[in-house]
C-alpha positions as CSV (number, residue, x, y, z in Angstrom):
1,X,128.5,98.7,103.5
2,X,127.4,102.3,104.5
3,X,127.1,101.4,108.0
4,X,131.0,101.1,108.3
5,X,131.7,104.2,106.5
6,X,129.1,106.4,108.3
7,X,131.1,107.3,111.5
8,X,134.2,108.5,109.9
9,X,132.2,110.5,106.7
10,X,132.6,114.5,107.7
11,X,129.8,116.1,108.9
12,X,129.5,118.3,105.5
13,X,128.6,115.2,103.8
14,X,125.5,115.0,105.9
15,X,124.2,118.6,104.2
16,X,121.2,117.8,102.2
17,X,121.9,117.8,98.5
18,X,119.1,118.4,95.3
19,X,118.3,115.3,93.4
20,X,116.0,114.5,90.9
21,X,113.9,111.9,90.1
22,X,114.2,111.2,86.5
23,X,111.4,112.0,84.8
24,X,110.0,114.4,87.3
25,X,110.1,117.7,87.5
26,X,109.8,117.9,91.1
27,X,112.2,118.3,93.8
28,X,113.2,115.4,96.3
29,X,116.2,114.9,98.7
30,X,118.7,112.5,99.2
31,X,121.8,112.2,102.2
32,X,125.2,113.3,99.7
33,X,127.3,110.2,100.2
34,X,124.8,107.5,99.7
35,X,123.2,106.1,96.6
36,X,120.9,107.7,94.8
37,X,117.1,106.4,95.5
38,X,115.8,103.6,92.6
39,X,113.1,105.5,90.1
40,X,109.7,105.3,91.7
41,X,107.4,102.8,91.2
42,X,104.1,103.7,89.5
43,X,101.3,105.0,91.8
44,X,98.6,102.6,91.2
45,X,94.9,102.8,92.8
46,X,93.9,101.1,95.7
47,X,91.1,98.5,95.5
48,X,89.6,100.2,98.4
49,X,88.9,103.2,96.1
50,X,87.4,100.7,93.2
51,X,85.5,98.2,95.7
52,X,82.2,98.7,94.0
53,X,83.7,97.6,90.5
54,X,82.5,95.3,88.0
55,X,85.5,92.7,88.4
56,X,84.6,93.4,92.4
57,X,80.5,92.0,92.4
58,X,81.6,89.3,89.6
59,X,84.2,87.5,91.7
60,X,82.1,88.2,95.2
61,X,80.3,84.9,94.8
62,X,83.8,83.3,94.5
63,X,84.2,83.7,98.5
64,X,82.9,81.0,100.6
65,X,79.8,81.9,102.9
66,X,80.6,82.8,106.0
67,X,78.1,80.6,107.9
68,X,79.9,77.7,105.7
69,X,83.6,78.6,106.9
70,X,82.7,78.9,110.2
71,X,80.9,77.6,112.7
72,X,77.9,79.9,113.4
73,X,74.2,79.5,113.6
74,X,71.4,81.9,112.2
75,X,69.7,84.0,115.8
76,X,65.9,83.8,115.1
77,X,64.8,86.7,113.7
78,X,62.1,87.6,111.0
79,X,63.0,87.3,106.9
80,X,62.3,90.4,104.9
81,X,59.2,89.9,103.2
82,X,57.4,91.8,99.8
83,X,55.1,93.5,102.8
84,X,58.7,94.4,104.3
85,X,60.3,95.8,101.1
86,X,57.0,98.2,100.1
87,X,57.1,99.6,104.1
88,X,61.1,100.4,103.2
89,X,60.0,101.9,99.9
90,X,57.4,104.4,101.5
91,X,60.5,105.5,104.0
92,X,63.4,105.5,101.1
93,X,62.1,105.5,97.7
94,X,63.8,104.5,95.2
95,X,66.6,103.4,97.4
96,X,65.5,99.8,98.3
97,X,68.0,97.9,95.9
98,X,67.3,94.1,95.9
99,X,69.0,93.1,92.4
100,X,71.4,90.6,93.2
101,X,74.2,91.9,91.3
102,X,74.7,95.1,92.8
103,X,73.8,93.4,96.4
104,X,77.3,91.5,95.8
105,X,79.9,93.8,96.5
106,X,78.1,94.6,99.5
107,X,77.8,91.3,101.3
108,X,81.5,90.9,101.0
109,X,84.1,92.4,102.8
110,X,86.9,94.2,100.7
111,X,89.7,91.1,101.6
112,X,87.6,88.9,100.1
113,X,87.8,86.4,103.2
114,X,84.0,86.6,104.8
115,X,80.5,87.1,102.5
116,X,76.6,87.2,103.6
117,X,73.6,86.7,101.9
118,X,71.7,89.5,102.2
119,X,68.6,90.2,100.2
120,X,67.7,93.9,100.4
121,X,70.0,97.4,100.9
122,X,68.5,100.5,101.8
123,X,70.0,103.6,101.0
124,X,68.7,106.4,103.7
125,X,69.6,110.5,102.8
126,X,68.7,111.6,106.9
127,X,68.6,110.5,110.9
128,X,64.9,110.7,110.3
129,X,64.4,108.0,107.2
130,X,67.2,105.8,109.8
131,X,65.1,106.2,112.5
132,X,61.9,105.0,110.5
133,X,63.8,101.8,109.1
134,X,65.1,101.0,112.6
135,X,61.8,101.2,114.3
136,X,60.2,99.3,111.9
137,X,62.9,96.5,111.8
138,X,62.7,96.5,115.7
139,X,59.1,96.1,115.5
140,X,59.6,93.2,112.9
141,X,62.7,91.8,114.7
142,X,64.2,92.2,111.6
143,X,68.0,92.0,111.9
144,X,70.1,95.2,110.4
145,X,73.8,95.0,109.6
146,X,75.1,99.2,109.4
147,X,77.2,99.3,106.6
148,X,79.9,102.4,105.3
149,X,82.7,102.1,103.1
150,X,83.1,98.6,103.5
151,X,86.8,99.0,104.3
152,X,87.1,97.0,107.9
153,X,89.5,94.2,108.3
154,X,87.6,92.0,110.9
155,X,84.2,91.1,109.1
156,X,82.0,93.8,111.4
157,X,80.7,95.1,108.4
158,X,79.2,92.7,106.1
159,X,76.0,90.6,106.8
160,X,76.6,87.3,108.2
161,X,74.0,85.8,107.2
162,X,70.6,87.8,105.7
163,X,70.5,91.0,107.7
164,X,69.3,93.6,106.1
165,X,72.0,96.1,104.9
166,X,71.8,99.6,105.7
167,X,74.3,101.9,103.9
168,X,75.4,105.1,104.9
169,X,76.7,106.5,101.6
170,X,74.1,108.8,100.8
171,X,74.5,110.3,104.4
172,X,77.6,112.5,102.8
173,X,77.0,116.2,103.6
174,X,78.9,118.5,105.5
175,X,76.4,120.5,108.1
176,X,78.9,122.9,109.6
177,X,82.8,123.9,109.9
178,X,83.7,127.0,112.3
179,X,87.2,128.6,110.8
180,X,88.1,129.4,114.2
181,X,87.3,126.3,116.5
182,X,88.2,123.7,113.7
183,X,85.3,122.1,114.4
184,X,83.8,119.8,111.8
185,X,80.2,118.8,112.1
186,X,78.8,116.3,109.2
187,X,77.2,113.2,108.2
188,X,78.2,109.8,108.8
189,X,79.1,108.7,105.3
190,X,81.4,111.3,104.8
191,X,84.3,109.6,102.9
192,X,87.7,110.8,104.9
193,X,89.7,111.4,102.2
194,X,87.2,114.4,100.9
195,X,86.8,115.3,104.3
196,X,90.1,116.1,104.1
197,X,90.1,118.1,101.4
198,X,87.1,120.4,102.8
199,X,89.3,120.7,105.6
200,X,92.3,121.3,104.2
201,X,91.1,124.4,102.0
202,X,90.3,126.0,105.4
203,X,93.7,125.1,106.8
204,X,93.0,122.5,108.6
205,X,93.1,118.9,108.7
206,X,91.3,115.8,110.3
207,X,92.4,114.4,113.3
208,X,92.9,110.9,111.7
209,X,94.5,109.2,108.3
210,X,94.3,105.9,107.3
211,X,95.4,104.0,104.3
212,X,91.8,103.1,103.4
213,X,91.0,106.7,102.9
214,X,89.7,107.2,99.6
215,X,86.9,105.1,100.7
216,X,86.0,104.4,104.1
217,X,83.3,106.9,106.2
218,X,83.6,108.4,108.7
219,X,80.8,106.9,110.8
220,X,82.8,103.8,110.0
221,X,85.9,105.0,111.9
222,X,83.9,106.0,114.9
223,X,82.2,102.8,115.0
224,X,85.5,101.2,114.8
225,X,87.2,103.7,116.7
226,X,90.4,103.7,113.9
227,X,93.5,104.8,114.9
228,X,95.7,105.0,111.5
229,X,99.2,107.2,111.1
230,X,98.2,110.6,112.8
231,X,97.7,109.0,116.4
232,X,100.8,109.2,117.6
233,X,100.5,113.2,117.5
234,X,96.8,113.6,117.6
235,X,95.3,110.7,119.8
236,X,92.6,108.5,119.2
237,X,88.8,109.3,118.5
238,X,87.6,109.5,121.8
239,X,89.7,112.8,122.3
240,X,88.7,114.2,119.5
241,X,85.0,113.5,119.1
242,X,83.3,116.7,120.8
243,X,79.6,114.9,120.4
244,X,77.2,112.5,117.9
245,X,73.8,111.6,116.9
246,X,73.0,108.0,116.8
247,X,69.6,106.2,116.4
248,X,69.4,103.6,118.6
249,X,67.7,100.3,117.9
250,X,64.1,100.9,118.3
251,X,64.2,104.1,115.9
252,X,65.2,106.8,119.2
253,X,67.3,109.7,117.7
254,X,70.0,110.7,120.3
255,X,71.1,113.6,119.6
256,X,74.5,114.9,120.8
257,X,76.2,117.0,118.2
258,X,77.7,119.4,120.7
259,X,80.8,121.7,119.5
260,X,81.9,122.2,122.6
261,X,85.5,120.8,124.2
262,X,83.6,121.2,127.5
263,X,80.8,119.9,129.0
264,X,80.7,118.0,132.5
265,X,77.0,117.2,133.0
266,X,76.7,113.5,133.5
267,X,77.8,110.7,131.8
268,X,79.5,111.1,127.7
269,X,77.4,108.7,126.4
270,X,78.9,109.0,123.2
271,X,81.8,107.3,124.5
272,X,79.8,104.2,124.1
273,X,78.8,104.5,120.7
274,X,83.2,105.1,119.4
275,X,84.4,101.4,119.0
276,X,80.7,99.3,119.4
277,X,81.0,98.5,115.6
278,X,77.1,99.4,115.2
279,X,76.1,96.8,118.0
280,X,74.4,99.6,120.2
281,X,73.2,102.3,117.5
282,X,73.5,103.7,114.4
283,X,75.9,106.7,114.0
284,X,74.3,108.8,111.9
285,X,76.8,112.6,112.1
286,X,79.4,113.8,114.1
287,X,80.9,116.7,115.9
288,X,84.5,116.5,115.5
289,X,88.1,118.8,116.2
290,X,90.0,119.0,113.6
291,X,93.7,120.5,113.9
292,X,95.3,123.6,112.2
293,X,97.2,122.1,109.2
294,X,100.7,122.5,109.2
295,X,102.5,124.4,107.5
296,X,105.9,122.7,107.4
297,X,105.6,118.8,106.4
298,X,108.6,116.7,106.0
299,X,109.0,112.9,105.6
300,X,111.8,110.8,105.9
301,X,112.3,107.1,104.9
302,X,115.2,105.2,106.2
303,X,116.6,101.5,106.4
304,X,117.9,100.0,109.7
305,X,119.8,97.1,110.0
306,X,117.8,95.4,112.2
307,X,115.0,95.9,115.0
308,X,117.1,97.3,117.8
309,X,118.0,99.7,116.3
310,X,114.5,100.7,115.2
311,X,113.4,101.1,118.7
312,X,117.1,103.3,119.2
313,X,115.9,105.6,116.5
314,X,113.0,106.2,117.4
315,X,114.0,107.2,121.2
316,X,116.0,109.1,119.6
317,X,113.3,110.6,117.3
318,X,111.4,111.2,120.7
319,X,113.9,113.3,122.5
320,X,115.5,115.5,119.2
321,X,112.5,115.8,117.5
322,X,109.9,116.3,120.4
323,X,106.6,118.5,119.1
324,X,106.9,118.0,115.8
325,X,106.9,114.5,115.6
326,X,103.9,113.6,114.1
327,X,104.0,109.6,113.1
328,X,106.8,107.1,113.7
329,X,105.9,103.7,111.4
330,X,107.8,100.6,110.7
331,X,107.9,97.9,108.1
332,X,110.2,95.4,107.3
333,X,112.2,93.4,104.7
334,X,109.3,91.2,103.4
335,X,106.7,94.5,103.4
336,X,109.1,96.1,100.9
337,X,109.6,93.2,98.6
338,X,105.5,92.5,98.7
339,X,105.1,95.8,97.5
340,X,107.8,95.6,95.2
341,X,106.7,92.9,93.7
342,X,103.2,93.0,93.9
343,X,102.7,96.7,93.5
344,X,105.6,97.5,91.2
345,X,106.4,100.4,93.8
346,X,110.7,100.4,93.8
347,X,112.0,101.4,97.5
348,X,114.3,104.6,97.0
349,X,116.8,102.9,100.1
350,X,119.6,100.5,100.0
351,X,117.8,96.7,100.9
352,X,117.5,96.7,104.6
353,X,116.3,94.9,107.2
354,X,113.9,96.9,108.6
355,X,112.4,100.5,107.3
356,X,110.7,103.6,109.3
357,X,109.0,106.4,107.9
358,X,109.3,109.3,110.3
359,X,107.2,112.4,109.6
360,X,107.1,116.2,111.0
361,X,104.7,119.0,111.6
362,X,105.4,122.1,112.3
363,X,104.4,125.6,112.0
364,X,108.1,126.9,110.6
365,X,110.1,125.1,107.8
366,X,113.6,126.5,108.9
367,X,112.8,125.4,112.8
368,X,111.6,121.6,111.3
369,X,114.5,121.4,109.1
370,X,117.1,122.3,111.7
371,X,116.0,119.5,114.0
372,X,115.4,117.0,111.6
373,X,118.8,117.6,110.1
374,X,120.3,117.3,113.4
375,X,119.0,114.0,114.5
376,X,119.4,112.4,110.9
377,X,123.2,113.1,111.4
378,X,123.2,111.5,114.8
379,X,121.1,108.6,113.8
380,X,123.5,108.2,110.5
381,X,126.0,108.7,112.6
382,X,125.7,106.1,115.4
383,X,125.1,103.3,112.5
384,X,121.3,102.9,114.0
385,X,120.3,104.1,109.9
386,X,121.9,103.0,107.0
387,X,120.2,104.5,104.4
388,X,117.3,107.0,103.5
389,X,115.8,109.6,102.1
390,X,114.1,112.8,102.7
391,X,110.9,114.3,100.8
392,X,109.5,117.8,101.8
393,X,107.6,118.1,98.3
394,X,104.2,116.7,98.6
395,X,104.4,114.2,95.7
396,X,107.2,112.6,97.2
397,X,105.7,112.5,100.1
398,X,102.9,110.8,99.1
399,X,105.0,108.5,97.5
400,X,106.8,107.5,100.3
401,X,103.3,107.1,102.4
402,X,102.5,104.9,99.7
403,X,105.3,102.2,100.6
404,X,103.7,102.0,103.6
405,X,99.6,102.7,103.3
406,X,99.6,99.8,100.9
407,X,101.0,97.1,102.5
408,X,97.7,95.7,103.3
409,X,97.1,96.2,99.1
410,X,100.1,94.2,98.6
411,X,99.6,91.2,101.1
412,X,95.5,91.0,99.4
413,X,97.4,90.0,96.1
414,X,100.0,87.7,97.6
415,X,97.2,84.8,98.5
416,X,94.8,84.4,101.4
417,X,95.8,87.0,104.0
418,X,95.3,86.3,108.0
419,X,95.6,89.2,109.5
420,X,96.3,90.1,113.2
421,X,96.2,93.6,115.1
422,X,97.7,93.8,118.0
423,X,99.3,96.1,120.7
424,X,102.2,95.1,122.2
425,X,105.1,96.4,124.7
426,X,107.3,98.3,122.6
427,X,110.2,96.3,123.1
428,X,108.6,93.7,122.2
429,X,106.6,94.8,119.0
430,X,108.4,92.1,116.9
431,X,109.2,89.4,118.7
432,X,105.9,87.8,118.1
433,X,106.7,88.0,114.3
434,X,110.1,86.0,114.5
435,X,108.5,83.2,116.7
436,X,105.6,82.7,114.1
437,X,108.1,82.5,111.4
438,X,109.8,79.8,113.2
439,X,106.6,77.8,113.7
440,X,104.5,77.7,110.7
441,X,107.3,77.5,108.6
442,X,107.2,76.6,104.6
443,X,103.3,76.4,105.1
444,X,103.2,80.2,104.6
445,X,104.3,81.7,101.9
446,X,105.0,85.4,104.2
447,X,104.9,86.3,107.5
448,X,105.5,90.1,107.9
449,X,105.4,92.6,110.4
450,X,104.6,96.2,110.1
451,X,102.9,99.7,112.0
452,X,102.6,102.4,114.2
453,X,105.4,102.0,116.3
454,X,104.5,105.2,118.0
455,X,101.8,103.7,119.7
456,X,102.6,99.7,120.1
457,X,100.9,98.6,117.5
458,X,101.9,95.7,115.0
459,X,99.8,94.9,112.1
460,X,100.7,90.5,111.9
461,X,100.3,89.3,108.6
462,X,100.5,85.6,107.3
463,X,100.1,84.6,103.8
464,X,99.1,81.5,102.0
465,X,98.1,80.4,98.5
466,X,94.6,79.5,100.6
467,X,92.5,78.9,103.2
468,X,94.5,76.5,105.5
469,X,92.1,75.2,108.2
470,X,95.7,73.5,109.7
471,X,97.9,76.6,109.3
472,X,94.9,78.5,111.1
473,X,95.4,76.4,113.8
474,X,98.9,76.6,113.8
475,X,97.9,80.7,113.9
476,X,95.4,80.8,116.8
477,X,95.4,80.7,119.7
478,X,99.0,80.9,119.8
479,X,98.7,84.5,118.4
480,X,96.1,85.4,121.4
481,X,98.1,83.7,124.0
482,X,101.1,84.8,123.3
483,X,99.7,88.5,123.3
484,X,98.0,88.2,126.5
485,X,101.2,86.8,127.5
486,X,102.5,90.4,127.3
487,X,99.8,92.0,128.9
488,X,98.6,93.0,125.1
489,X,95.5,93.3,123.1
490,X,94.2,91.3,120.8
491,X,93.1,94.2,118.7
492,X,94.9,97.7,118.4
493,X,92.8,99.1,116.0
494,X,90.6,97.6,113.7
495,X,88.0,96.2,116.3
496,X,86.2,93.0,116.8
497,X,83.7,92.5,114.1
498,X,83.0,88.9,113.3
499,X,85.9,87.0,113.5
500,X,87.8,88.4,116.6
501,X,84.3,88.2,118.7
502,X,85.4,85.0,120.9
503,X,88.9,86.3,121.9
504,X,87.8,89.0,124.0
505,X,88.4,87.0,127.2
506,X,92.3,87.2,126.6
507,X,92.0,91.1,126.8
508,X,88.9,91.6,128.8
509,X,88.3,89.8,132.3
510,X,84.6,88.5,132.5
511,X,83.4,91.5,134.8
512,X,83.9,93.5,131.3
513,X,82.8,91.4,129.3
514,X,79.5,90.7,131.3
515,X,79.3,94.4,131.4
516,X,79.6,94.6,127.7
517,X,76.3,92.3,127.6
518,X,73.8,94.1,130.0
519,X,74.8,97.3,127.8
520,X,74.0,95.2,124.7
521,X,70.5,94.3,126.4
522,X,70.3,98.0,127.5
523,X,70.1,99.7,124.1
524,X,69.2,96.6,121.8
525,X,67.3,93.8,123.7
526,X,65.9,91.9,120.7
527,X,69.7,92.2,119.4
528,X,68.9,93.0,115.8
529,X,71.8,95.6,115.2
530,X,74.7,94.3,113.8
531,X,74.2,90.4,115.7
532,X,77.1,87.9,115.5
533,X,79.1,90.7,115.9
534,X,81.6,92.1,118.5
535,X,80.2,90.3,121.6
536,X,81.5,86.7,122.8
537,X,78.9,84.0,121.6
538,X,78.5,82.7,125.0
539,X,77.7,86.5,126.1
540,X,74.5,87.0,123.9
């Protein structure tokens, strides 16, 4: 094995070599000394991109009602009435859509595991046509359920039951970007992936990726307050938000799209409104920093032999690689052969244990290159890799993000998916992985472990060929308790949404969570945005 041989190989060997890919013309390299990588797998599209398909709305109705799979009860608020659907037609014409069919791919979420039953989705352009449907739904206590790309992983944005839906993908135009600032000011259903572009052709880039991309808005992230692959370098929304405008439940338009890094006078409100999942107003554009692109990317994909020495490399990534670190992930043994398998992607390392995908950013290739080379020989060296490969060309690194953003892909075609987000202690990221194994057993078919290691967080996954009310058991609470146990959270970054809403209490004491509840009753006291959602039960 290469581990063995490592130590004594000269350090000559370690000089990056050219190799090609067969069949492509562009360049990617490899470690002389160690096999070359298997022929890459075919880049296939994500489901997020193609929710709104066809094969999507037919097999919607396949998905078993939420208020049927679990044990909630329908808050008393008005049904939408023909008087009700000619008021929304005077405020969005021709943007009322009540035909069933195309109402299906938006009452279920995109992992197929909770569905509403709504009857009506309105389509508004402007903060002004929001403002006119909220008022009026406040006025009708009609219940409203804010809806963007449809990408969340916690039910928070489908309808539970008949709320209305109201869609932010018409809300998709840039307003402003300085050159010099980096400041991005734009609507709410902006999808992230063409943000990134408009960006980008300015030299620039957003302050936040995520797997889902190609589809989800970035009103959407805010609500959730997603964290995704660049927050280890770039921090999470609430640094990078300069300012918002949200209309809150009875049709107010707060407006707060301030560009400046600045401003001290009295409490940032918008605070509030990053992470409340549209439970205390409807985020309707944003003000938002973006960073200077870099000019020097490079990514590197390496196998470890097992989870120790994952945490040694990436101390070690930490103190040789310093600034130009810009994401540290992890994935392990079963992630690879999912998306093997699964996603016909082939893994361009030797089978390992475990697998990180380290990236740089920089503003000089030759400074980058001289680091990275440095610490891959001492992490080669010291046996903590035993395998990997290097891309600096951006098709190859897109391909090796692609191992890794579509894990969650993968898992969604292995069977029903439970899915856990959690932050943990470092040293402890995967301990929680190997109990579980232990305890469920043969009843699952996969129980994997992968993310941002840079910042604690592990994404838990646990696969079945179905719904298991018994295996869910065997999942929670055990899954809370023993996060709480190490002083964790219950959820890193995806939110709370519908079905983490009753687990608060092993992250938040009561205090916060009462808190949580006179805000609620603040901004929406007849609790039509977003209910079921986010809050305790007991707290409504």
């Amino acid at each position: 094995m290469v581990p063995h041989l490592v130590s004594r190989w000269p350090v000559w060997l370690f000089r990056w070599r050219e190799a090609y890919t067969p069949g492509a013309s562009v360049q990617q390299k490899t470690w002389a000394g160690m096999p070359r990588a298997a022929p890459w797998g075919i880049m296939g599209t994500s489901p997020l991109v193609c929710r709104h398909s066809s094969s999507t709305s037919s097999r919607a109705s396949e998905v078993v009602l939420t208020h049927k799979r679990y044990p909630v009860q329908r808050l008393p608020f008005s049904v939408v009435s023909e008087e009700d659907l000619a008021a929304f037609e005077r405020v969005v014409p021709g943007r009322v859509v009540t035909d069933p069919e195309q109402l299906e791919a938006s009452n279920v979420d995109w992992l197929r595991t909770v569905r509403g039953c709504s009857k009506v989705l309105l389509r508004p352009r402007t903060s002004e046509e929001v403002s006119r449907i909220l008022r009026y739904c406040h006025e009708r206590n009609l219940a409203v359920n804010p809806q963007g790309g449809n990408t969340g992983m916690v039910g928070g944005s489908v309808p539970v039951f008949d709320e209305i839906i109201l869609s932010t993908a018409l809300m998709n135009q840039v307003i402003s970007f300085h050159d010099v600032s980096g400041i991005l000011v734009c609507q709410a259903g902006c999808v992230l992936e063409e943000l990134s572009r408009h960006v980008e052709q300015r030299d620039f880039i957003m302050p936040l990726d995520l797997g889902a991309k190609g589809s989800c808005h970035i009103g959407g992230n805010l609500a959730t307050n997603a964290g995704g692959l660049r927050f280890l370098r770039y921090g999470s929304l609430h640094g990078n938000v300069l300012g918002l405008e949200v209309v809150l439940a009875d049709g107010t338009i707060l407006s707060g799209l301030t560009s400046l890094r600045k401003d001290n006078t009295g409490y940032d409100l918008k605070q509030l409104f990053i992470g409340s999942e549209g439970t205390l107003g409807v985020i309707t554009a944003v003000s938002i920093s973006c960073p200077p692109k870099p000019k020097a990317v490079n990514v590197a994909f390496l196998g470890c032999p097992g989870f120790a020495e994952v945490l040694q490399t990436f101390s070690s990534c930490k103190a040789m690689l310093g600034e130009i670190l810009s994401a540290f992930e992890f994935m392990d043994a079963e992630c690879m052969q999912l998306v093997e398998h699964h996603l016909q992607l082939a893994s361009p390392v030797q089978e390992s244990p475990f697998y990180v995908l380290i990236e740089t950013s920089g503003s000089r290739a030759e400074h980058d290159a001289e680091k990275l080379s440095s610490f891959l020989e001492q992490v080669l060296g010291s046996g903590l890799v035993t395998d990997g490969t290097l891309a600096t060309d951006q098709r190859k690194i897109k391909a090796l993000w692609a191992l890794r953003e579509r894990i969650t892909e993968a898992l969604s075609l292995d069977g029903y998916v439970y899915k856990y987000d959690v932050s943990l202690p470092v040293e402890r990221l995967y301990g929680l992985v190997t109990e579980l194994r232990a305890r469920v057993g043969p009843r699952a078919k996969h129980v994997v472990g992968y993310g941002h290691l840079g910042d604690g967080n592990l994404h838990l996954n646990v696969t079945a060929e179905a719904f298991s009310e018994s295996l869910l058991g065997d999942l929670e609470p055990y899954v809370y308790e023993w996060t709480a146990g190490q002083q964790g959270s219950v959820s890193a970054e995806h939110g709370v949404g519908f079905k983490k809403k009753d687990i608060l209490g092993y992250s938040k004491p009561p205090e916060a969570l009462q808190l949580m509840q006179q805000l609620k009753a603040l901004l929406d006291p007849k609790g039509i945005l977003n209910p079921y959602k986010t809050l305790p039960s007991r707290a409504r």
